[in-house]
Structure formats: structure tokens, C-alpha cells
TORDO-91937 format. One line per field, with one value per atom (N, C-alpha, C): residue in one letter; residue number from 1; x, y, z; atom name; chain. Coordinates in steps of 0.02 Angstrom, whole numbers, plus 50000, padded with zeros to 5 digits. Example, Ala and Ser with C-alpha at 12.3 -4.5 7.8 and 13.67 -1.06 7.14 Angstrom:
REM TORDO-91937
code = [a,a,a,s,s,s]
pos = [1,1,1,2,2,2]
X = [50660,50615,50660,50642,50684,50645]
Y = [49716,49775,49835,49888,49947,50002]
Z = [50390,50390,50390,50354,50357,50394]
site = [N,CA,C,N,CA,C]
unit = [A,A,A,A,A,A]
//
This chain:
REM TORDO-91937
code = [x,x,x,x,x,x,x,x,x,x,x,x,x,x,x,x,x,x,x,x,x,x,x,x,x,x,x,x,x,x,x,x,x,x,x,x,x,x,x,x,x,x,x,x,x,x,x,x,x,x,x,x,x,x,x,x,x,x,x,x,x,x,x,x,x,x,x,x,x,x,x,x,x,x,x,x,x,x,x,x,x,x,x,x,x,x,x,x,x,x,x,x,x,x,x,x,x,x,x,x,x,x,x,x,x,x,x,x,x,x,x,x,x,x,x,x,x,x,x,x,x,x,x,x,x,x,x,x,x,x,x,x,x,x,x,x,x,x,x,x,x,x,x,x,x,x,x,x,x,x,x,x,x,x,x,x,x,x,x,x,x,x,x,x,x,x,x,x,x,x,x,x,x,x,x,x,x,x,x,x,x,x,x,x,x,x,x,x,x,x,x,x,x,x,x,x,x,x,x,x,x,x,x,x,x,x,x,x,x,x,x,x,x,x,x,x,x,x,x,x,x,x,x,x,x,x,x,x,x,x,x,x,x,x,x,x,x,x,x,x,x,x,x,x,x,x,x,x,x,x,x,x,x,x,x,x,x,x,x,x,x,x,x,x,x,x,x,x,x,x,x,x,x,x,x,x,x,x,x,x,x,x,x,x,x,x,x,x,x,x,x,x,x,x,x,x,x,x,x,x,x,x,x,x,x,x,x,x,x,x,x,x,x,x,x,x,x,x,x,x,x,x,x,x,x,x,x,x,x,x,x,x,x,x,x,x,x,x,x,x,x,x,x,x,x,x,x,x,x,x,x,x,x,x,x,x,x,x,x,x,x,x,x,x,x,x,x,x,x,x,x,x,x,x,x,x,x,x,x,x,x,x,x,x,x,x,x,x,x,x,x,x,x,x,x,x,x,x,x,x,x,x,x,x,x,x,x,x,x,x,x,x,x,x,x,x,x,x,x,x,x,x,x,x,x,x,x,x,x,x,x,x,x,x,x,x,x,x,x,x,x,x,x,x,x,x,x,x,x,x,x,x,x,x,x,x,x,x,x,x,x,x,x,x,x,x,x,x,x,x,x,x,x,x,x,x,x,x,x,x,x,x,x,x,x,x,x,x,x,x,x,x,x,x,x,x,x,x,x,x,x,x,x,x,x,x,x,x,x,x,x,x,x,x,x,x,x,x,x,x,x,x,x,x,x,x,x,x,x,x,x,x,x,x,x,x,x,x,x,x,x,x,x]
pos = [1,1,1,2,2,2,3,3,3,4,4,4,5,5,5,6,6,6,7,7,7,8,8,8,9,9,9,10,10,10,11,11,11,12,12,12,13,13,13,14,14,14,15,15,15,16,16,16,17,17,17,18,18,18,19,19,19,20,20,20,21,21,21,22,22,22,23,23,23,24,24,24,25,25,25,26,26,26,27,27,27,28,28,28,29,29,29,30,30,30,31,31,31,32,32,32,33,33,33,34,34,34,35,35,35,36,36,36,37,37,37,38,38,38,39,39,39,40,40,40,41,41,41,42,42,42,43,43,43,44,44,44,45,45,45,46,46,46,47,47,47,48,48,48,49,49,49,50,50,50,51,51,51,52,52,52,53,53,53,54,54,54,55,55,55,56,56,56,57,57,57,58,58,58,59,59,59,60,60,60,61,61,61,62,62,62,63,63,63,64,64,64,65,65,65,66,66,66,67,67,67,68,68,68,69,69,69,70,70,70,71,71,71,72,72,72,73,73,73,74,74,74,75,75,75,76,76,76,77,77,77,78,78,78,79,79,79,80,80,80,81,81,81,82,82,82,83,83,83,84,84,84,85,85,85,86,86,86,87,87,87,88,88,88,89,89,89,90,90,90,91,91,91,92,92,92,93,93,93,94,94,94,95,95,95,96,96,96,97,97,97,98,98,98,99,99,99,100,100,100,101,101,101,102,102,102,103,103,103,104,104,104,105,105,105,106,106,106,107,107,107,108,108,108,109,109,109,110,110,110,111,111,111,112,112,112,113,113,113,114,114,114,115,115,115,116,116,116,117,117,117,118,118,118,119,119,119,120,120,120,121,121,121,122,122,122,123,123,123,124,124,124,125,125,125,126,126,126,127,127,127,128,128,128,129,129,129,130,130,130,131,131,131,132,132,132,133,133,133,134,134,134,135,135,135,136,136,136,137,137,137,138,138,138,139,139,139,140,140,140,141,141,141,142,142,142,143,143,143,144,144,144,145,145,145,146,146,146,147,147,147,148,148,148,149,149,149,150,150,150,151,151,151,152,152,152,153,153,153,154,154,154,155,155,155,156,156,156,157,157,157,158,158,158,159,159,159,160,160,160,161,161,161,162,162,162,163,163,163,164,164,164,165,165,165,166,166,166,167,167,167,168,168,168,169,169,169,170,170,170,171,171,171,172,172,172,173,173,173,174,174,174,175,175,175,176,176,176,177,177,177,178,178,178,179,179,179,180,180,180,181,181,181]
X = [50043,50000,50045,50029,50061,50048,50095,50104,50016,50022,49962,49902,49894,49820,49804,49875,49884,49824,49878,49853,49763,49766,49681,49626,49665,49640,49609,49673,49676,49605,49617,49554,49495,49477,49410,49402,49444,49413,49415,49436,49417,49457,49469,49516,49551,49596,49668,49635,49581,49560,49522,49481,49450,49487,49551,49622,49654,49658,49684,49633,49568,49524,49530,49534,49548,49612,49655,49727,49715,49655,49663,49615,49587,49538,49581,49621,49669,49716,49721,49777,49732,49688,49635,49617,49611,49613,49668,49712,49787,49816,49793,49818,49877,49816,49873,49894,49899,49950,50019,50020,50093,50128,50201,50250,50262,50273,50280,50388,50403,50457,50476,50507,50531,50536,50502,50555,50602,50671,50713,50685,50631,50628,50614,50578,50571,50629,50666,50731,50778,50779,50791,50767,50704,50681,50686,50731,50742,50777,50822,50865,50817,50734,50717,50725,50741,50719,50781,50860,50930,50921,50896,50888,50892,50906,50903,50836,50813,50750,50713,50666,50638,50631,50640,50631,50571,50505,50461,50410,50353,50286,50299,50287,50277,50192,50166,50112,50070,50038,50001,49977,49950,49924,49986,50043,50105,50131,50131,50165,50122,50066,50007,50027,50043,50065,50122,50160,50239,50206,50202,50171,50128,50088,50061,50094,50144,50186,50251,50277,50341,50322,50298,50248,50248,50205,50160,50190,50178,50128,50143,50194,50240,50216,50194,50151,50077,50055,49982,49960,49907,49867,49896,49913,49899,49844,49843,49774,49802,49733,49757,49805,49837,49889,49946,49966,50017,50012,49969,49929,49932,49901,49873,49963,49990,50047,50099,50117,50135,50101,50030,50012,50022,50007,50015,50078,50114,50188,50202,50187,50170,50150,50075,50057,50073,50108,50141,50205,50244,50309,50262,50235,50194,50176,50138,50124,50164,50233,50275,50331,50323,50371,50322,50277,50231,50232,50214,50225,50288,50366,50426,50450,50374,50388,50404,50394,50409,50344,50336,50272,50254,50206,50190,50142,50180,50119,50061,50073,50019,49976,49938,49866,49892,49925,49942,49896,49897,49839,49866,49922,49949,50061,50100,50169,50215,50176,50228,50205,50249,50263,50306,50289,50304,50318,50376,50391,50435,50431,50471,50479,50542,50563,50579,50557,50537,50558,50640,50670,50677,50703,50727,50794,50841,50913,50915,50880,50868,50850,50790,50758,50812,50856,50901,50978,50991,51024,51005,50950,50939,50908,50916,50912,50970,51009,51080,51107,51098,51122,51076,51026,51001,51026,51023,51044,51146,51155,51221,51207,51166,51162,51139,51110,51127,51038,51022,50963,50910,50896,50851,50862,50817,50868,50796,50780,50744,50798,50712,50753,50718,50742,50750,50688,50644,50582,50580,50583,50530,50451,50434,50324,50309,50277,50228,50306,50354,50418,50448,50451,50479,50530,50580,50617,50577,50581,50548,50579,50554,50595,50551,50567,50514,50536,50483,50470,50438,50456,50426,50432,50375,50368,50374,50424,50425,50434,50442,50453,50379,50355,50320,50351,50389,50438,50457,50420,50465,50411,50460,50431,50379,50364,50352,50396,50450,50526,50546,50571,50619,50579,50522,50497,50527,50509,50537,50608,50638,50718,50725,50681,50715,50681,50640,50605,50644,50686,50738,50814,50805,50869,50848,50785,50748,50763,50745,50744,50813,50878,50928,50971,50961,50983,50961,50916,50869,50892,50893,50925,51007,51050,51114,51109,51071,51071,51048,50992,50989,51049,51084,51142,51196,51195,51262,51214,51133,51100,51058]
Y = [49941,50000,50062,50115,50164,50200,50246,50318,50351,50359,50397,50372,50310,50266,50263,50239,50241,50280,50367,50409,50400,50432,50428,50354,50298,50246,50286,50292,50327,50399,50417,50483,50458,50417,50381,50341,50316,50267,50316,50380,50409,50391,50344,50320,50371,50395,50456,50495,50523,50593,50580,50533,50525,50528,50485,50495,50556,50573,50661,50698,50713,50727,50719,50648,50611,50634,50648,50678,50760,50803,50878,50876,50833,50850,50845,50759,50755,50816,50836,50905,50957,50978,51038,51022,50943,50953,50949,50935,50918,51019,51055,51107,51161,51168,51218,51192,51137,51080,51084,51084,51062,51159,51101,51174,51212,51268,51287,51263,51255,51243,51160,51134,51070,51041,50972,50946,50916,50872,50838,50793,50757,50701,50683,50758,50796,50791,50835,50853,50780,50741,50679,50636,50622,50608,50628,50691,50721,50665,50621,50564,50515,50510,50463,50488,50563,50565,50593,50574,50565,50524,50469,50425,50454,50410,50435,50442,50465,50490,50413,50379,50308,50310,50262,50273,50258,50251,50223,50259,50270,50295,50246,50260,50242,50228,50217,50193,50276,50298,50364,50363,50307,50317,50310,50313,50283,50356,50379,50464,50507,50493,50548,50532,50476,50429,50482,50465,50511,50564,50609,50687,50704,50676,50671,50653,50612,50586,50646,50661,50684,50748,50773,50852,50902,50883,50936,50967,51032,51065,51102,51071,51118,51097,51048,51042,51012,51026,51013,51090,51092,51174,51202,51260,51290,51329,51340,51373,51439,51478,51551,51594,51594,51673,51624,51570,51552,51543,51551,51545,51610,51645,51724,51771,51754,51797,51783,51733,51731,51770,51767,51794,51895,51885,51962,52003,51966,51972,51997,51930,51928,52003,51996,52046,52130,52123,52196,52189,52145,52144,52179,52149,52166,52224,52251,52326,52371,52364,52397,52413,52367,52335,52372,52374,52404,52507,52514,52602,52606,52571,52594,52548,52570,52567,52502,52448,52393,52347,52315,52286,52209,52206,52139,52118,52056,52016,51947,51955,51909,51917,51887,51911,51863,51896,51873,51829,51743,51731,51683,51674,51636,51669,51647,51669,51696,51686,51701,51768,51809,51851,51877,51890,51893,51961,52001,52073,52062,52118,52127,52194,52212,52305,52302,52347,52353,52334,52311,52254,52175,52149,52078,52084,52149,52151,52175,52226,52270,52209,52182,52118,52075,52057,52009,52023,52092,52136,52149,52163,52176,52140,52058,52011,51986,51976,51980,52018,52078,52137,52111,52098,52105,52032,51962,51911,51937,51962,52004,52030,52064,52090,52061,52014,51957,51961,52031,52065,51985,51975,51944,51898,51813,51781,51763,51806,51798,51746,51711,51688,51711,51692,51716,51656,51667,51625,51671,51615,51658,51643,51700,51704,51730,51715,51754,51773,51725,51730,51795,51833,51874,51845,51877,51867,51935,51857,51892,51889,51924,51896,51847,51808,51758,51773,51781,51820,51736,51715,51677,51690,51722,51718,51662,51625,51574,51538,51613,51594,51634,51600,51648,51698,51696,51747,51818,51796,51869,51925,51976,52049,52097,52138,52194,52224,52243,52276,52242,52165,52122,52145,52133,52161,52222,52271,52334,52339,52301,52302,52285,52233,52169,52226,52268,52303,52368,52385,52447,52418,52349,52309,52310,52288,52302,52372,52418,52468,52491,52490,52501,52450,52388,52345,52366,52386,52428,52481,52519,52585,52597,52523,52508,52470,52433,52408,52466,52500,52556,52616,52630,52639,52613,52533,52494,52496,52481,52476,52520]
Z = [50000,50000,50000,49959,49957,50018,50043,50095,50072,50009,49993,50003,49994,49997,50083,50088,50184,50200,50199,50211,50232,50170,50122,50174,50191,50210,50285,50309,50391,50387,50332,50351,50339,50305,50288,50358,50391,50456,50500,50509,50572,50634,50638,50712,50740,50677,50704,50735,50695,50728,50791,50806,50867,50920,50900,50967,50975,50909,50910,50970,50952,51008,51061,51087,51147,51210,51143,51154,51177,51152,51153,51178,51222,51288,51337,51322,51395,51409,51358,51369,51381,51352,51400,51479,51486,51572,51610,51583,51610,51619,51574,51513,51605,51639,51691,51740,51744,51796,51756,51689,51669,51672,51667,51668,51606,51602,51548,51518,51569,51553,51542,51510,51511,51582,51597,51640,51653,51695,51653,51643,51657,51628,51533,51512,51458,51421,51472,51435,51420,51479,51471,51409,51371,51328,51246,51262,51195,51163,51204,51159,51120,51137,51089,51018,50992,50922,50921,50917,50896,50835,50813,50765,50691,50649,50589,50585,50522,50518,50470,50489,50465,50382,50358,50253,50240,50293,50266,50335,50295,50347,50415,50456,50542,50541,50607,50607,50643,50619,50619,50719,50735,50817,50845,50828,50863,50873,50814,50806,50851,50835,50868,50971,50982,51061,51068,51022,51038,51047,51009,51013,51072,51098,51161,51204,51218,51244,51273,51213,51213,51216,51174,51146,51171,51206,51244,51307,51309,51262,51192,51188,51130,51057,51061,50990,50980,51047,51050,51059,51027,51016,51113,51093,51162,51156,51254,51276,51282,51309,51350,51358,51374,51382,51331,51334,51289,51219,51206,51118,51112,51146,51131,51152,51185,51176,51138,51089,51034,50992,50972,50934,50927,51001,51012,51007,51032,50993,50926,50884,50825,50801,50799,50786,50794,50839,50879,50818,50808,50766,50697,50673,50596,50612,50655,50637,50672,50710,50704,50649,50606,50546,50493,50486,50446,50467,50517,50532,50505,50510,50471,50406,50371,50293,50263,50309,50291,50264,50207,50200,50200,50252,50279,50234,50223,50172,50203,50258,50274,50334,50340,50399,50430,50494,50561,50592,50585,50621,50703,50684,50753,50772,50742,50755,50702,50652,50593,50544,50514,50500,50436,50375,50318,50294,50311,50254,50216,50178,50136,50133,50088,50081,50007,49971,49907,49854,49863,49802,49841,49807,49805,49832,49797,49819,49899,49899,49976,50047,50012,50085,50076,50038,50063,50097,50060,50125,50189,50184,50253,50316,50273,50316,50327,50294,50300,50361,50359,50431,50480,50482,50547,50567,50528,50561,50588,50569,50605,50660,50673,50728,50776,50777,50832,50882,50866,50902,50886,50841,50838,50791,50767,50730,50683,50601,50572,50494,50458,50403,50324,50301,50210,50184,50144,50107,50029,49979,49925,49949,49932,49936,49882,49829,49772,49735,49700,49696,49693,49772,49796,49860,49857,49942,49991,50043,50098,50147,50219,50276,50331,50346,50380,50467,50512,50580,50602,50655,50693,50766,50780,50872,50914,50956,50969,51056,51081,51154,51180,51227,51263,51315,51331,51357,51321,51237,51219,51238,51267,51278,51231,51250,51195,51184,51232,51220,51166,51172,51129,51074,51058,50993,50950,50991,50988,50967,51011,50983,50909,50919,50863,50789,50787,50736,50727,50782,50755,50717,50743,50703,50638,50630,50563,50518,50551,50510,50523,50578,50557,50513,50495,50435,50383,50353,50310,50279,50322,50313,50277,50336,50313,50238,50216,50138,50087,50100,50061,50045,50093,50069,50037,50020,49985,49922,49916,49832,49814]
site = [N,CA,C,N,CA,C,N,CA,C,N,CA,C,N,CA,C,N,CA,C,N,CA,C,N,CA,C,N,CA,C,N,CA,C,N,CA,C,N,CA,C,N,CA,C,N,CA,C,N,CA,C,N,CA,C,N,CA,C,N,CA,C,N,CA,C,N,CA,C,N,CA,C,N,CA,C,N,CA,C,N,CA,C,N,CA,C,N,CA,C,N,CA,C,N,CA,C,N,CA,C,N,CA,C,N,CA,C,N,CA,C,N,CA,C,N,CA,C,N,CA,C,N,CA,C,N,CA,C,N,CA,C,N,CA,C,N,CA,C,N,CA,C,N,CA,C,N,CA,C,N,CA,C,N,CA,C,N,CA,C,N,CA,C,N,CA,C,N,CA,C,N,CA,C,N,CA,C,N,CA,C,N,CA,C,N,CA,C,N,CA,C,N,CA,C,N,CA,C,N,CA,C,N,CA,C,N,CA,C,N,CA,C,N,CA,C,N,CA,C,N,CA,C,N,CA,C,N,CA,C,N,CA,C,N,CA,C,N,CA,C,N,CA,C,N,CA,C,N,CA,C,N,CA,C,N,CA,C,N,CA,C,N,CA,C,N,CA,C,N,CA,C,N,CA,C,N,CA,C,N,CA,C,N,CA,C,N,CA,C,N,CA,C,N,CA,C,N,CA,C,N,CA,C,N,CA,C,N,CA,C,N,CA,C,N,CA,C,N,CA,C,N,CA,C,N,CA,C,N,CA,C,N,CA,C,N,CA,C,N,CA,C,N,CA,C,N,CA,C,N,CA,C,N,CA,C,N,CA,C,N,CA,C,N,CA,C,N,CA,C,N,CA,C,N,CA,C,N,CA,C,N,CA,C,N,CA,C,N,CA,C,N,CA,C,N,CA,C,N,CA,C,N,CA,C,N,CA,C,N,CA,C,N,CA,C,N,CA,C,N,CA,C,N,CA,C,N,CA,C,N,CA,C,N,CA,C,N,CA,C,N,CA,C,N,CA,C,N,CA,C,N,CA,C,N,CA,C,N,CA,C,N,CA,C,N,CA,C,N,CA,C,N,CA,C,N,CA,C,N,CA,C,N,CA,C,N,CA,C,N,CA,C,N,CA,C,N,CA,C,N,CA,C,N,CA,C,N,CA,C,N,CA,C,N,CA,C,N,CA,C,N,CA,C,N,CA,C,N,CA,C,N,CA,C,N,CA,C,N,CA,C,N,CA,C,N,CA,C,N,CA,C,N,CA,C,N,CA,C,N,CA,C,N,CA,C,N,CA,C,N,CA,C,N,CA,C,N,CA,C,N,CA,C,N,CA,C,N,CA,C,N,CA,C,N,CA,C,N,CA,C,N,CA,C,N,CA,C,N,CA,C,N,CA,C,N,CA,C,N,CA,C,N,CA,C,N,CA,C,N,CA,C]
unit = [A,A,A,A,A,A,A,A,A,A,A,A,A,A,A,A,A,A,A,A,A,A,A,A,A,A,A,A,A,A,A,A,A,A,A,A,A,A,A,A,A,A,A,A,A,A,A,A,A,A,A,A,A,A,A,A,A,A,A,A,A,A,A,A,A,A,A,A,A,A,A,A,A,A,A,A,A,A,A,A,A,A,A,A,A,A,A,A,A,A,A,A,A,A,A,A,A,A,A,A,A,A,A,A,A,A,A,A,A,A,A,A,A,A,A,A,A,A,A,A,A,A,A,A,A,A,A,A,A,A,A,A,A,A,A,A,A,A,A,A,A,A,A,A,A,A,A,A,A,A,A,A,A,A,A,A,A,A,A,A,A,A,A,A,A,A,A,A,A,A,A,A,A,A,A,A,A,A,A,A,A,A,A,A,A,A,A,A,A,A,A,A,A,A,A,A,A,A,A,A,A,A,A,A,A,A,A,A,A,A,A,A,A,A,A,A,A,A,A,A,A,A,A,A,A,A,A,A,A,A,A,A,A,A,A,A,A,A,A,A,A,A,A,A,A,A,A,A,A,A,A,A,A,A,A,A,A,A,A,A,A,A,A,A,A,A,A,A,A,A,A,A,A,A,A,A,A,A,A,A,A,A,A,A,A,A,A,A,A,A,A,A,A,A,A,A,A,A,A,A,A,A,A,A,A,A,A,A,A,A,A,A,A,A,A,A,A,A,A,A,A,A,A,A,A,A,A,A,A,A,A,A,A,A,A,A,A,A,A,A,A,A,A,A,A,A,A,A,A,A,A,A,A,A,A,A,A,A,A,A,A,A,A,A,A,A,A,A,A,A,A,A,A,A,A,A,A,A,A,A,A,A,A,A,A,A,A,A,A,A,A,A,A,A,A,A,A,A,A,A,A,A,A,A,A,A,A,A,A,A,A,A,A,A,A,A,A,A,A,A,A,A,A,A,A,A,A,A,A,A,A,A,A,A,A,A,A,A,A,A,A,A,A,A,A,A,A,A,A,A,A,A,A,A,A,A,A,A,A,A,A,A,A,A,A,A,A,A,A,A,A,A,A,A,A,A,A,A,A,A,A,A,A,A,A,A,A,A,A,A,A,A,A,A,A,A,A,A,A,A,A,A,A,A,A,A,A,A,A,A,A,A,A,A,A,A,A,A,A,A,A,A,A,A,A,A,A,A,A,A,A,A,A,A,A,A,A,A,A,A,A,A,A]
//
């Protein structure tokens, strides 16, 4: 059986998703008992996925076990203030990045973040400088085959300050490429 039929097999029986469910209730009641930080036993566990990476599909309730298992909450939906302050983050980066002339191409709906500055030569300079400057650590994507700069909010820890910083690194990398092109 192909990966693809697999697939396709697995969404027609429903099983995955019922456990998926099963899985994002137990974690909605579990949701403010756990830590937001790793524990070692967590941290301890990082060694199950050292492995090469498998040449062939795994068994779908096995992965979904790990992920619940190992995961969470880091890749099971978050709740409340940790969902929403990524986003807000997020969103604070885009329309500060946007007031200094920078143009965001996508509707902020959870951590990620898409500008660009008006050439192809300029946004890749000036992703260039800012990953120099150490302020903040964004990466390079084509979108709508343009270079862009790709923003991912990823700690709940980050500030509105760090924002702030990380958006004058922006516009002083910016500023520094517009002067070399």
C-alpha cells in the first residue's frame, strides 16, 4: 500500500482523529498543571528522536502517542495566555514593521510574520544585517516569487521591548542596505 492510499485509508476510518480529540481533551484538562518549562525528565527524553530519520511511513496512532507523549505542550494546540501571547507578539512585530515602511504580506493569524522592503536586492540585504546583529534571529523565504523575511514568534517569554528592539534592528539593517543599493 502506498504512503498515499495509507494516508487517504487513515482519514476515511476516522480512528486518528478521534484519538487526536481524545489527546486535546486530555491536554485541555491536564492544560494548567503542566509546566511551561521542560522537565528533566522531558529534557531527558529528547534522546528518543537522535535517530536517523525512518525510510518508510511509521504507524500514524504511534506518532500521534509520541506527540502526546513527548509534545506537549509544545506541539499540542495551546490554551490562554500562551497561544494568545505569541500571537500578540506577533502581531505587535507586523504593525510595528509596517508604521517603518516595511510591508507585511500576510494576515497574522497565530506566530509568523512575512515582510518585505521594496526590492529583492534590499530584503536580502537587510536580512543579511540584521541576522548580524545578533538582536534577533529571522530567516530568508521566497512568497509570490519574491524574497521575503520570515518572523517567527516562538518563546512565550518574548517581551514587547524584545519586539521593539528586534524592529529597530529592522529598520537600522534597512537603512544600512539602502545605502550599499
Amino acid at each position: 500500500m502506498t504512503l498515499r492510499n495509507k494516508m487517504f485509508q487513515e482519514m476515511n476510518d476516522k480512528k486518528i482523529f478521534t484519538q487526536a480529540m481524545n489527546y486535546a481533551f486530555d491536554y485541555i484538562d491536564k492544560v494548567f498543571d503542566r509546566n511551561v518549562f521542560p522537565s528533566d525528565k522531558a529534557i531527558n527524553n529528547l534522546d528518543e528522536f537522535t535517530e536517523d530519520l525512518p525510510d518508510f511511513s511509521g504507524n500514524s496512532f504511534s506518532i500521534l502517542k509520541q506527540l502526546h507523549q513527548y509534545g506537549s505542550p509544545a506541539t499540542v494546540s495551546q490554551v490562554g495566555g500562551r497561544y494568545f501571547g505569541l500571537h500578540k507578539r506577533s502581531v505587535q512585530f507586523g504593525m510595528e514593521l509596517k508604521e517603518n515602511s516595511f510591508n507585511t504580506l500576510n494576515d497574522i493569524v497565530f506566530n509568523q510574520v512575512l515582510v518585505k522592503c521594496e526590492t529583492d536586492v534590499l530584503t536580502n540585504k537587510a536580512l543579511q544585517y540584521i541576522q548580524e546583529s545578533g538582536e534577533c534571529w529571522v530567516g530568508g523565504a521566497i512568497w509570490d516569487e519574491k524574497a521575503v523575511i520570515r518572523i517567527s514568534v516562538c518563546s512565550w517569554a518574548t517581551t514587547k521591548e524584545d519586539i521593539t528592539r528586534s524592529v529597530h534592528a529592522f529598520v537600522t539593517a534597512r537603512d544600512k542596505a539602502v545605502l550599499e543599493c
